[in-house]
MITOR-375560 format. One record per residue (C-alpha): chain; x, z, y; residue in one letter; residue number from 1. Coordinates in Angstrom, 3 decimals, always signed. Layout:
MITOR-375560
- A	X	Z	Y	a	NUM
...
This chain:
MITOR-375560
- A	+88.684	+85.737	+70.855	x	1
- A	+90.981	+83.073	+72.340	x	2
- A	+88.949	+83.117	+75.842	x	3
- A	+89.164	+86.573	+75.886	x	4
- A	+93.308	+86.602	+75.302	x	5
- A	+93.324	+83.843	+78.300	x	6
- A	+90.895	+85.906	+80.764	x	7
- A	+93.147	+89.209	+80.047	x	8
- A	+96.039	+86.873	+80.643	x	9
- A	+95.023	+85.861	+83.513	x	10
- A	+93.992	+89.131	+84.983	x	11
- A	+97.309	+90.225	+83.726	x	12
- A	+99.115	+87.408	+86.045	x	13
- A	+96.885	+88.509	+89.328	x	14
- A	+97.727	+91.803	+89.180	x	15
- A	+101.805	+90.972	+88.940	x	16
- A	+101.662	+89.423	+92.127	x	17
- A	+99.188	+92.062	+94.118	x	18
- A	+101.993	+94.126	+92.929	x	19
- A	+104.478	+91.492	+94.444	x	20
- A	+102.905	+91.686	+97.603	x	21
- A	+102.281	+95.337	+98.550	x	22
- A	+105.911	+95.480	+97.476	x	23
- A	+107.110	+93.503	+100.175	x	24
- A	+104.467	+94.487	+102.449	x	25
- A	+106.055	+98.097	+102.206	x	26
- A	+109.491	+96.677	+102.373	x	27
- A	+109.230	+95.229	+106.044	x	28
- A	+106.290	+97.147	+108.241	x	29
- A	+105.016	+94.552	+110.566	x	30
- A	+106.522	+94.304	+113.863	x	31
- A	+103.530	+95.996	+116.115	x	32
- A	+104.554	+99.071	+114.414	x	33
- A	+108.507	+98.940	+116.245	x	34
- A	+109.034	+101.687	+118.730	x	35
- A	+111.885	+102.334	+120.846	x	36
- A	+114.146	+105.427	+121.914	x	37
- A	+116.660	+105.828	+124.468	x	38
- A	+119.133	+108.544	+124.570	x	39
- A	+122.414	+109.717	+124.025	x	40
- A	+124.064	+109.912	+120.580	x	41
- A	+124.498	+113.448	+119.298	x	42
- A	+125.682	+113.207	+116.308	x	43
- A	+126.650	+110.487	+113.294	x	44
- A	+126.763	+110.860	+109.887	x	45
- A	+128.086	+107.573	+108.135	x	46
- A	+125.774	+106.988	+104.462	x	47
- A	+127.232	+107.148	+101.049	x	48
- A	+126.633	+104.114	+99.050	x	49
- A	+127.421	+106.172	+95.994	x	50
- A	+124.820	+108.761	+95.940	x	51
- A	+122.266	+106.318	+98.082	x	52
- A	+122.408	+108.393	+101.193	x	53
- A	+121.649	+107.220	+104.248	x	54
- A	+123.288	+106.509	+107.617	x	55
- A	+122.004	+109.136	+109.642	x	56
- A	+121.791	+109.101	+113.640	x	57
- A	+120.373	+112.032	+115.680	x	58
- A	+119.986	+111.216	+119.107	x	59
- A	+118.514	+113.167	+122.059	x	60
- A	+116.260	+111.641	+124.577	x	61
- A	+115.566	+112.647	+128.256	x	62
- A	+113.018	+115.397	+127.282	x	63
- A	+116.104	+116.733	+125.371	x	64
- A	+114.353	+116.951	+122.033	x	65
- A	+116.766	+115.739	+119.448	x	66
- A	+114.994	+112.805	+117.006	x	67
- A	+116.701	+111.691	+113.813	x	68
- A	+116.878	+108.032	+112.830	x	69
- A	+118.286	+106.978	+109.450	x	70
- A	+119.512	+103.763	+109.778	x	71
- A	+117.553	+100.759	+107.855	x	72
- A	+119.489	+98.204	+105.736	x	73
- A	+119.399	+95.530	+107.593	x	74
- A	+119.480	+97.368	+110.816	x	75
- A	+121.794	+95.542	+114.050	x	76
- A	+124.292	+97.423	+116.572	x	77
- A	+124.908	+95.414	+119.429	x	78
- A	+127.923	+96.493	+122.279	x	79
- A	+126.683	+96.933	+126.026	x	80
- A	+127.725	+93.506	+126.110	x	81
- A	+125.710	+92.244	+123.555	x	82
- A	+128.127	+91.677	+121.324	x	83
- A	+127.975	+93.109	+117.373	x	84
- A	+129.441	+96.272	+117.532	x	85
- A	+130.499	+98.241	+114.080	x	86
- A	+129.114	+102.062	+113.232	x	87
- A	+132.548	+103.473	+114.335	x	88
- A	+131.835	+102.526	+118.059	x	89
- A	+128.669	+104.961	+117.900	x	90
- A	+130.081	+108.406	+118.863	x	91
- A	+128.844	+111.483	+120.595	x	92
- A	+128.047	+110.898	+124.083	x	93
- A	+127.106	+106.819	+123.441	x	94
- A	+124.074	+106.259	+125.662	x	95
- A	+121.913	+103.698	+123.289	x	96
- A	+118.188	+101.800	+123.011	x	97
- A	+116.875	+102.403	+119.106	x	98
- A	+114.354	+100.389	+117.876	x	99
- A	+112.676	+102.022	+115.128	x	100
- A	+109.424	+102.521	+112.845	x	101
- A	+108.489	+105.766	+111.257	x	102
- A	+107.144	+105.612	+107.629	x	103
- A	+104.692	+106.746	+106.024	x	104
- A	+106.415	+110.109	+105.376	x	105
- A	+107.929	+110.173	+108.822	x	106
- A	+111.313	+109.140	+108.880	x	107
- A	+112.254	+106.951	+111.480	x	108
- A	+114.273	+103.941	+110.238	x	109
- A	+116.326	+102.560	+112.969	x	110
- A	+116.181	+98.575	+113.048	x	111
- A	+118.540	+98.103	+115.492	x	112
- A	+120.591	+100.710	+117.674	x	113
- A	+121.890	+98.882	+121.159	x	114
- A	+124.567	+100.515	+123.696	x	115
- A	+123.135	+100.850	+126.970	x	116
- A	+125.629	+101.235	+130.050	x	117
């Protein structure tokens, strides 16, 4: 009985950390995945912190399709000059450089968003 209690303990304790793991393995996609956008800003809708909602950026690119980005947590903006830049100097019009990845069920999460002259 008592090596049975320490083998389902122990299974018990490897299974917590797989968990762990593909946790943070969902958390932060591996770079190779990154893609990157360039376009013009179309429209920004600032996130709620409240109700959890996103910071959403729709852009359209040179075959004038528009693509929607949300941006991701940690995500950068960085000024033509490469300075750090705050969400209020992305308007309509702002020519930019997105690096992104698209989950699983497709949403493109911005990483960083970069103003291009």
């Amino acid at each position: 009985m008592k090596k049975l209690t320490v083998l389902l303990s122990v299974l018990l304790v490897l299974g917590l950390v797989s968990l762990s793991f593909a946790q943070q393995k969902a958390a932060n996609p591996p770079a190779a995945q990154a893609k990157t956008f360039t376009g013009t800003i179309s429209k920004v809708t600032p996130g709620d912190p409240a109700k959890k909602t996103p910071t959403v950026i729709v852009a359209v690119g040179s075959d004038q399709k528009e693509v929607t980005f949300h941006l991701g947590r940690n995500a950068t903006l960085t000024g033509a000059d490469g300075k750090p830049i705050t969400l209020d100097k992305l308007t309509s019009g702002t020519k930019v450089e997105i690096t992104y990845y698209t989950t699983k069920g497709g949403v493109n999460t911005a990483r960083s968003i970069k103003v291009v002259s």
